[in-house]
C-alpha positions as protocol buffer text, in pm:
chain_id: "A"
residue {
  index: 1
  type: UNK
  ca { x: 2839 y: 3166 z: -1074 }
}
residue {
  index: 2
  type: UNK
  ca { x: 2611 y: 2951 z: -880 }
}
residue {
  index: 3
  type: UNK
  ca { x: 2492 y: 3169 z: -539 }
}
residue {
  index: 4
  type: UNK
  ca { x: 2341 y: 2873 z: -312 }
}
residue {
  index: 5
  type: UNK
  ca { x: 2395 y: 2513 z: -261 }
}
residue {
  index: 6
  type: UNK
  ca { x: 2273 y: 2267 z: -509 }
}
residue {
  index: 7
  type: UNK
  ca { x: 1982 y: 2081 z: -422 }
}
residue {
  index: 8
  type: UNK
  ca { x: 2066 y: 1693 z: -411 }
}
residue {
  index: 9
  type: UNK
  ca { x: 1915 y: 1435 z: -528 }
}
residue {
  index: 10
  type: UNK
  ca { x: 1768 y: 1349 z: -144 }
}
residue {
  index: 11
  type: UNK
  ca { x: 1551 y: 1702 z: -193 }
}
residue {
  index: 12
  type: UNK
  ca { x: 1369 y: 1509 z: -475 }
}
residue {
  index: 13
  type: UNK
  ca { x: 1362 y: 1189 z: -353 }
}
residue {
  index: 14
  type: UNK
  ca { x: 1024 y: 1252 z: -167 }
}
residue {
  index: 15
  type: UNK
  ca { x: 638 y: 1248 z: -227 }
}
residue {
  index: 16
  type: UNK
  ca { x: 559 y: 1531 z: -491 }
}
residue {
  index: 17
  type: UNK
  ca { x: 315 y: 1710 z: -238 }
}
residue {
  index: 18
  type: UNK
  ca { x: 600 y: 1807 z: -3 }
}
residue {
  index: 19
  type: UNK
  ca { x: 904 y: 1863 z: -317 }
}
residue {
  index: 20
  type: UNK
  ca { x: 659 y: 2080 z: -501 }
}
residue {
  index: 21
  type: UNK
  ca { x: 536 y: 2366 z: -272 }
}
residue {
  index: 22
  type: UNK
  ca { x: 888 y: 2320 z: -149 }
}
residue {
  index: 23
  type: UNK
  ca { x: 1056 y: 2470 z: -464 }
}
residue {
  index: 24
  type: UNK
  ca { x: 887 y: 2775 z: -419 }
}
residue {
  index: 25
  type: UNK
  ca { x: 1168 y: 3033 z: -357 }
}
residue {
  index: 26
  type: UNK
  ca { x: 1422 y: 2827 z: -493 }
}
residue {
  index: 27
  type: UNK
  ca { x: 1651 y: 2896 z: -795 }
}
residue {
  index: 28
  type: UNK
  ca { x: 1666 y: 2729 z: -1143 }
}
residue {
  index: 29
  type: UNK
  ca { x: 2003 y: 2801 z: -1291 }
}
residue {
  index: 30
  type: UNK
  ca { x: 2076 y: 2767 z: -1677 }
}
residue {
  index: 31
  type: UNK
  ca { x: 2407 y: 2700 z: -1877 }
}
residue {
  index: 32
  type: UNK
  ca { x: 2374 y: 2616 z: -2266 }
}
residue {
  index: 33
  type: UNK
  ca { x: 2651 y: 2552 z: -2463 }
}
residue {
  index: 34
  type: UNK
  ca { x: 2885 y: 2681 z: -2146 }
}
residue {
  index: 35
  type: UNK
  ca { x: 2658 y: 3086 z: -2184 }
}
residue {
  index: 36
  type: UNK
  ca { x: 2514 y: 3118 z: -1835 }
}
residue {
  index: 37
  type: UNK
  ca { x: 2129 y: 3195 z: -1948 }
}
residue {
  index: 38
  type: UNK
  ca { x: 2072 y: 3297 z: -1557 }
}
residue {
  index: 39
  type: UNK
  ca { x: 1889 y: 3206 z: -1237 }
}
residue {
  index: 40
  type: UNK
  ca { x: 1537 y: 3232 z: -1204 }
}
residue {
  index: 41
  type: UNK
  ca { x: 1322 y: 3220 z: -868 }
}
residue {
  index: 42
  type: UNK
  ca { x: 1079 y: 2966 z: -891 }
}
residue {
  index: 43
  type: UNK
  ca { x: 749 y: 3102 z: -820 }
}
residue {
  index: 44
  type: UNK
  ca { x: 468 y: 2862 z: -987 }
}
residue {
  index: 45
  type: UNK
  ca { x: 439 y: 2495 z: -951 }
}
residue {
  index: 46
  type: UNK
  ca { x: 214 y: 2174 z: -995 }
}
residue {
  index: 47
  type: UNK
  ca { x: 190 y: 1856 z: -831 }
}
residue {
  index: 48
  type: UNK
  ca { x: 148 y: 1556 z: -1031 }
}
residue {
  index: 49
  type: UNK
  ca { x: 91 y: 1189 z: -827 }
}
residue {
  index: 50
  type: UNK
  ca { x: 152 y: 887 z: -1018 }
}
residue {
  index: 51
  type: UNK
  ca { x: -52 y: 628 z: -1156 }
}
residue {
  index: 52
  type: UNK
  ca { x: -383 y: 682 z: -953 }
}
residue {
  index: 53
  type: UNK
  ca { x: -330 y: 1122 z: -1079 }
}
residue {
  index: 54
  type: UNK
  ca { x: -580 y: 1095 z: -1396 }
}
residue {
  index: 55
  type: UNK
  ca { x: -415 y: 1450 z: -1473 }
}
residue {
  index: 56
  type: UNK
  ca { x: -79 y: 1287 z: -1452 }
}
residue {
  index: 57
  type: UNK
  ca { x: 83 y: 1095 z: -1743 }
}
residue {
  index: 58
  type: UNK
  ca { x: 178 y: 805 z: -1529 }
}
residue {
  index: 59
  type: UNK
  ca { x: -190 y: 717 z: -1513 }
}
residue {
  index: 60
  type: UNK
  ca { x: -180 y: 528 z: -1855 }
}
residue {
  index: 61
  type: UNK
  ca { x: 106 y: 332 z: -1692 }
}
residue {
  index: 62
  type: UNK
  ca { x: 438 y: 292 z: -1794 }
}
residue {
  index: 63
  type: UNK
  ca { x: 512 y: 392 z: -2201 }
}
residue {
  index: 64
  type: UNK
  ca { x: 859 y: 530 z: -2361 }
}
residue {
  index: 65
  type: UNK
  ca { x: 736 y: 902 z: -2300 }
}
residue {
  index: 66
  type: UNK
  ca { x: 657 y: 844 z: -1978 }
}
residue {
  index: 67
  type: UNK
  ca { x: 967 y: 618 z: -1880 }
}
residue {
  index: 68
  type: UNK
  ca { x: 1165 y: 866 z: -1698 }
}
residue {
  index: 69
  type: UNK
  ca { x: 885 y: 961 z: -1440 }
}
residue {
  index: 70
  type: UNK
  ca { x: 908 y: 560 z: -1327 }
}
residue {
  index: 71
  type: UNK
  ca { x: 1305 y: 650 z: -1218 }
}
residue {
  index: 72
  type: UNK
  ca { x: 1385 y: 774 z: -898 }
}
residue {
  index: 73
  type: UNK
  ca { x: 1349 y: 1164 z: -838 }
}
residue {
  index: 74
  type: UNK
  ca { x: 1602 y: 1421 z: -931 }
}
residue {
  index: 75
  type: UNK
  ca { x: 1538 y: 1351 z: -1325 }
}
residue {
  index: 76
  type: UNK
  ca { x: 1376 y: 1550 z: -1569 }
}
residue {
  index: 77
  type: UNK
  ca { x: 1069 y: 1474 z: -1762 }
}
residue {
  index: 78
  type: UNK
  ca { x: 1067 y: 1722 z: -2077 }
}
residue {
  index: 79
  type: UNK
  ca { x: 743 y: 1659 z: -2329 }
}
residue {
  index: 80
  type: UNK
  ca { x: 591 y: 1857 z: -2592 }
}
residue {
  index: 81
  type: UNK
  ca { x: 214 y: 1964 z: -2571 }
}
residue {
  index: 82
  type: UNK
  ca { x: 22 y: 2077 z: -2870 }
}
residue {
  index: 83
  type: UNK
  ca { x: 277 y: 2011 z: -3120 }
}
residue {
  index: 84
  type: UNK
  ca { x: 485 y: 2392 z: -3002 }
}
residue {
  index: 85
  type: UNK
  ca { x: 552 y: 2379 z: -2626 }
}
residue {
  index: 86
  type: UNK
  ca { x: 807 y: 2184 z: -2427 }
}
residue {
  index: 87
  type: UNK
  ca { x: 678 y: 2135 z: -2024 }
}
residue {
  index: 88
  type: UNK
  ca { x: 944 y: 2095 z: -1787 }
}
residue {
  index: 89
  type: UNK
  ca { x: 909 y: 1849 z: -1499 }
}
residue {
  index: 90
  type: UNK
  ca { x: 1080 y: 1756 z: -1273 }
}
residue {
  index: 91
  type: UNK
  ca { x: 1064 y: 1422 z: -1164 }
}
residue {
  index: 92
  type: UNK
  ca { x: 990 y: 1324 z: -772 }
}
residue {
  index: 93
  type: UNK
  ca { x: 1002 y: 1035 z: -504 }
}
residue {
  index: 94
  type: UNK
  ca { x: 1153 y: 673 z: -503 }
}
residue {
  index: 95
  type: UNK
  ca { x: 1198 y: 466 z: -813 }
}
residue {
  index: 96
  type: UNK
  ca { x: 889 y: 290 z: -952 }
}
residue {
  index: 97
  type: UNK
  ca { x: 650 y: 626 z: -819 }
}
residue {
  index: 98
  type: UNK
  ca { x: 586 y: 843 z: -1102 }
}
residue {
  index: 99
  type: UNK
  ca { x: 549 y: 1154 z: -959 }
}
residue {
  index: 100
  type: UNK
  ca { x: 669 y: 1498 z: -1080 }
}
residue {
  index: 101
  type: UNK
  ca { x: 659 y: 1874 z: -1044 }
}
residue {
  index: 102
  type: UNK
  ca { x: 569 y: 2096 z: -1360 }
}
residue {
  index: 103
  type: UNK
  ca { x: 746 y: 2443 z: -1353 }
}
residue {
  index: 104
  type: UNK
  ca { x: 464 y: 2697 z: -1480 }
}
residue {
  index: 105
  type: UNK
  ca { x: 663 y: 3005 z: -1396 }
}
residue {
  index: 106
  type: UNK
  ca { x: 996 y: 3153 z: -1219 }
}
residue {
  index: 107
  type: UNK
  ca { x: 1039 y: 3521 z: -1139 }
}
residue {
  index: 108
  type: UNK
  ca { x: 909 y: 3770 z: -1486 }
}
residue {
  index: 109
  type: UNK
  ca { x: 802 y: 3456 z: -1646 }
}
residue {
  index: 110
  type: UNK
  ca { x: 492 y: 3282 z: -1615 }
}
residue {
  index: 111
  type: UNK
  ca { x: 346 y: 3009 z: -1868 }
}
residue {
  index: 112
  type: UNK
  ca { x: 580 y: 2678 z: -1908 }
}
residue {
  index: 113
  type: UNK
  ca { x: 579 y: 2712 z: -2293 }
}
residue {
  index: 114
  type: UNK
  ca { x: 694 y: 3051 z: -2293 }
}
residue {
  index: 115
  type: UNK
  ca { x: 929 y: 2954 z: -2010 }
}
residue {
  index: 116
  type: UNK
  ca { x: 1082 y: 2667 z: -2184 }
}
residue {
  index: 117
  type: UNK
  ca { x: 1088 y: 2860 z: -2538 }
}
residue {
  index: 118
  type: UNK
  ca { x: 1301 y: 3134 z: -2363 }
}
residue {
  index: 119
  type: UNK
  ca { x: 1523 y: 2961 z: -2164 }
}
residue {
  index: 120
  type: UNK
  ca { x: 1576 y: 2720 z: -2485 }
}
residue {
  index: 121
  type: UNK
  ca { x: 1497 y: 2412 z: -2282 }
}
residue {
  index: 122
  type: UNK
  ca { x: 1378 y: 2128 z: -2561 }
}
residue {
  index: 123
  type: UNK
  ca { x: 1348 y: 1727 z: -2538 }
}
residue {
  index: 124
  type: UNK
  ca { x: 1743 y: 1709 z: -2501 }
}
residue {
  index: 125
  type: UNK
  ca { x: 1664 y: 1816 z: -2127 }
}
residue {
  index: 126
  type: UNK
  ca { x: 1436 y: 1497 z: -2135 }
}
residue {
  index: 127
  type: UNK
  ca { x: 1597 y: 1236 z: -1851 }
}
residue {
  index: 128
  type: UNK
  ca { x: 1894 y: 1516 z: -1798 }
}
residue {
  index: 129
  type: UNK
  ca { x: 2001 y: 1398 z: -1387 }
}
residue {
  index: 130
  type: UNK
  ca { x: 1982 y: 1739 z: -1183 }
}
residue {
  index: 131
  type: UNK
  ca { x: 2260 y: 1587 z: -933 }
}
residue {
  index: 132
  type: UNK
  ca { x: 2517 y: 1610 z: -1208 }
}
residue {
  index: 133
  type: UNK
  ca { x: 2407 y: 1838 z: -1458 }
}
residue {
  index: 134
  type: UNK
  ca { x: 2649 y: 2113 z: -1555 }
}
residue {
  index: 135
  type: UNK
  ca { x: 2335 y: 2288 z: -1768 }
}
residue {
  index: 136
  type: UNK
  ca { x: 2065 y: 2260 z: -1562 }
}
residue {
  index: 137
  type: UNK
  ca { x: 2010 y: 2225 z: -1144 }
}
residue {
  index: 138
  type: UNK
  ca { x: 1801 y: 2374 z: -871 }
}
residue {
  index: 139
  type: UNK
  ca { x: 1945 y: 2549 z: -573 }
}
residue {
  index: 140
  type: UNK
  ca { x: 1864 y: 2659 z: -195 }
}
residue {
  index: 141
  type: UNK
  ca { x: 1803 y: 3036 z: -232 }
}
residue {
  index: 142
  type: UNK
  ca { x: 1739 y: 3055 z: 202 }
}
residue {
  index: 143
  type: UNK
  ca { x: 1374 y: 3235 z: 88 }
}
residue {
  index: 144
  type: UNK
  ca { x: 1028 y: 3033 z: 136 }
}
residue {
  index: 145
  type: UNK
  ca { x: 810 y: 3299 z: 22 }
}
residue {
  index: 146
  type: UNK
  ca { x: 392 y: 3271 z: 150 }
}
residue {
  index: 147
  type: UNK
  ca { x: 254 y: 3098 z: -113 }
}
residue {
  index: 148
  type: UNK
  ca { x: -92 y: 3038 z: -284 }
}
residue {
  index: 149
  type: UNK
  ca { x: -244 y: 2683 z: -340 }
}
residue {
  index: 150
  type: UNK
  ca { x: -497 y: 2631 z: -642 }
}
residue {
  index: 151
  type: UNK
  ca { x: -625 y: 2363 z: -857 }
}
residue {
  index: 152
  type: UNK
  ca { x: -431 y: 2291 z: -1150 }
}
residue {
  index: 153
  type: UNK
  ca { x: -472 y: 2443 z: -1490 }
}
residue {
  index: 154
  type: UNK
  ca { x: -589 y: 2280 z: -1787 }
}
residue {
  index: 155
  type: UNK
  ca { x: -690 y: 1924 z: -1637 }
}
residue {
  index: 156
  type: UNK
  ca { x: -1052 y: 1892 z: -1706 }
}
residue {
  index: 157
  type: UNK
  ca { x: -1025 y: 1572 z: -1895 }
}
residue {
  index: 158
  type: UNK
  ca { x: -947 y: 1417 z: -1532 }
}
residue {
  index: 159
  type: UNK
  ca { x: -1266 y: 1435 z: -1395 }
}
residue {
  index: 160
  type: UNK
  ca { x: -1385 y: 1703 z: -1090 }
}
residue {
  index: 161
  type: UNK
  ca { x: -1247 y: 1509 z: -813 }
}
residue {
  index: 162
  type: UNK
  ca { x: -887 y: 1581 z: -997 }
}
residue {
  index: 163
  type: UNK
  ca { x: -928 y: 1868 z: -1184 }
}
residue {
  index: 164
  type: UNK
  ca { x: -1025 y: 2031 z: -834 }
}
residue {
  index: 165
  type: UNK
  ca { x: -690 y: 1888 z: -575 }
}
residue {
  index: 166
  type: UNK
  ca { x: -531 y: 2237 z: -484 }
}
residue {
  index: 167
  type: UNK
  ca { x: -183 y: 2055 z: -628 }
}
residue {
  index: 168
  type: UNK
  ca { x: -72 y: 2443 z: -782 }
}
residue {
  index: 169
  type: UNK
  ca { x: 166 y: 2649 z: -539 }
}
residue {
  index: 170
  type: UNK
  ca { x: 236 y: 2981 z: -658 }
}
residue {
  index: 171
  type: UNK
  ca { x: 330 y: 3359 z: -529 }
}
């Protein structure tokens, strides 16, 4: 049973420096195969800012993996890293801005691999629309905990002046 009000697609529909510290606090509910998995409190975040972001996918410009972060916020963008981990991202301002928000961590579970292997979130979340999802949405929890800012983890490939922007909100 869902305990807040789902966050529409207008919360998304904005740069990725003002979505992404603002899901801090928030809740990430799960439904697979109609099983409530639960609702976790978002507590770790990155901020990733299109094309000009060398740390951001978009960067390369626009390719079939990278198609959904070109679509107007709201969506997810679900990729594998080294062969074993699915990142979760979700996807952030108007159409033709590829911007989105990774989710390192929610309440008792920090890492997105290990996040995404427990919650059993894979590439079929890939594009999934968080306005009408019935397995996966955010939701207003009321809380906007103090939060941290940081530079983002494992981006050194991106050079200093990107491996350094404090783009990481966390508790």
């Amino acid at each position: 049973m869902a305990s807040g009000k789902r966050l529409s697609r207008d919360f998304f529909i904005r740069d990725v420096l003002e979505v992404a510290p603002d899901l801090i606090g928030k809740n990430m509910h799960i439904r697979l195969a109609d099983k409530a998995i639960g609702s976790f409190q978002i507590t770790d975040v990155e901020a990733y800012r299109g094309m000009e972001d060398k740390a951001c996918h978009a960067s390369k410009g626009r390719t079939p993996r990278t198609e959904v972060m070109f679509r107007q916020g709201g969506r997810l963008y679900v990729y594998l890293v080294y062969g074993m981990y699915w990142m979760l991202n979700v996807v952030t301002a108007e159409e033709n801005h590829p911007q989105a928000v990774l989710i390192r961590g929610v309440e008792n579970l920090s890492g997105p691999g290990r996040l995404t292997k427990s919650l059993g979130i894979d590439r079929t979340f890939n594009g999934e629309d968080l306005d009408v999802s019935e397995r996966i949405w955010f939701e207003e929890t009321g809380v906007n905990p103090a939060f941290n800012t940081g530079p983002r983890i494992g981006i050194d490939y991106s050079g200093d002046y990107w491996k350094t922007r404090p783009w990481r909100f966390y508790v």
